[in-house]
C-alpha positions, 0 to 999 in steps of 0.5 A: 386851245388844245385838243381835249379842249376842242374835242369837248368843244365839238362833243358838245356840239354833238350833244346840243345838235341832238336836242340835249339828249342825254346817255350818248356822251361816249358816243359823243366824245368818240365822234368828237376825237374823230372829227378833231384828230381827221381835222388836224392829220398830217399836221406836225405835232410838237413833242414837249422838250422834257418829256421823251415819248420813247422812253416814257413807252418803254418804262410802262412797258417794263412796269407791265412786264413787272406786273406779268412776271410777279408771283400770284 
């Protein structure tokens, strides 16, 4: 299972723990990414072979300086 996956999970647990009470899905899905992330912290995350998450960060940041930097 991955992690969007198990934070839908508990999420939904959330929802039906509260007697399917609609209009706190936000809160919801919050709660539930705290609950997964804290049961998965200190645990190593692999990072996928094809993609490199510093050069992945440096290129939006480079887009972003892109979009200050252009004439209004």
């Amino acid at each position: 299972m991955n992690l969007h996956e198990e934070i839908s999970k508990v999420a939904y647990n959330l929802f039906e723990a509260r007697y399917c009470v609609h209009g706190y899905d936000l809160a919801d899905w919050i709660a539930a990414e705290r609950i997964v992330f804290s049961q998965h912290a200190g645990q190593e995350i692999e990072e996928p072979e094809d993609i490199d998450i510093a050069e992945e960060i440096a290129a939006i940041e480079q887009e972003e300086l892109e979009l200050l930097t252009k004439a209004r």
